[in-house]
C-alpha positions in Angstrom: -20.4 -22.5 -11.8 -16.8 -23.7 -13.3 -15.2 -26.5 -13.5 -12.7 -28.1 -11.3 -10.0 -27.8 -14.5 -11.4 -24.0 -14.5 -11.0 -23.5 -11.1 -7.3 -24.4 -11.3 -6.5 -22.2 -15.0 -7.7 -19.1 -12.6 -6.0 -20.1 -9.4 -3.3 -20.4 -11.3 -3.9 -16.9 -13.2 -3.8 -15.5 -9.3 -0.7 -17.1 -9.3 1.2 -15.6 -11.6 -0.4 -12.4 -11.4 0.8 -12.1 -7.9 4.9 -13.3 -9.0 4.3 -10.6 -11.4 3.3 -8.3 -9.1 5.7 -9.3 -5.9 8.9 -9.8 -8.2 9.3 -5.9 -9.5 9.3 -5.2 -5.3 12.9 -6.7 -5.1 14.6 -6.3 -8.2 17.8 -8.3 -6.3 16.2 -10.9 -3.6 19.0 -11.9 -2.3 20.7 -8.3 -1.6 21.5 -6.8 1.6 18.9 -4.1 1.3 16.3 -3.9 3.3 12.9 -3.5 2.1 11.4 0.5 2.8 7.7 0.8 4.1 5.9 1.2 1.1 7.2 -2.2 -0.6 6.5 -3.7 2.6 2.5 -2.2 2.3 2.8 -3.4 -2.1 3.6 -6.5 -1.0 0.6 -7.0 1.8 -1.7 -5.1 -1.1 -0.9 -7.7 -3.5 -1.0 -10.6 -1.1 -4.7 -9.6 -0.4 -5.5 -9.2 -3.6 -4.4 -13.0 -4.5 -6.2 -14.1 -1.7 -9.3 -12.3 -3.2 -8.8 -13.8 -6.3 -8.7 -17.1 -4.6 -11.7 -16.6 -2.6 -13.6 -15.7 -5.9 -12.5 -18.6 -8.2 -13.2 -20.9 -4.7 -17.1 -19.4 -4.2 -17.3 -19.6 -8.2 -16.5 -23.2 -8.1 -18.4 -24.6 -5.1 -22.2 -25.1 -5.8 
């Protein structure tokens, strides 16, 4: 089991991974290009695998 202050150091790990992750998709976020197909699919790949990384630290944390 962590601790609460745990708990937040690797939500907030998800966090940043996921920025890390999502940013390199639109090198220009406020361009007019439109995203193709398979940065839409990156981006729902790494949204899932945030949310996993939530769920885990959450299921770690609870007794």
């Amino acid at each position: 089991m962590v601790t609460k202050k745990e708990l937040e150091s690797k939500l907030d790990e998800a966090l940043k991974s996921y920025v890390k992750d999502t940013t390199c998709i639109a090198s220009d976020p406020y361009g007019k290009r439109q995203i193709t197909e398979g940065e839409l699919v990156e981006l729902s790949k790494q949204t899932l695998y945030a949310l996993l990384s939530f769920k885990k630290a959450i299921l770690e944390y609870l007794p």
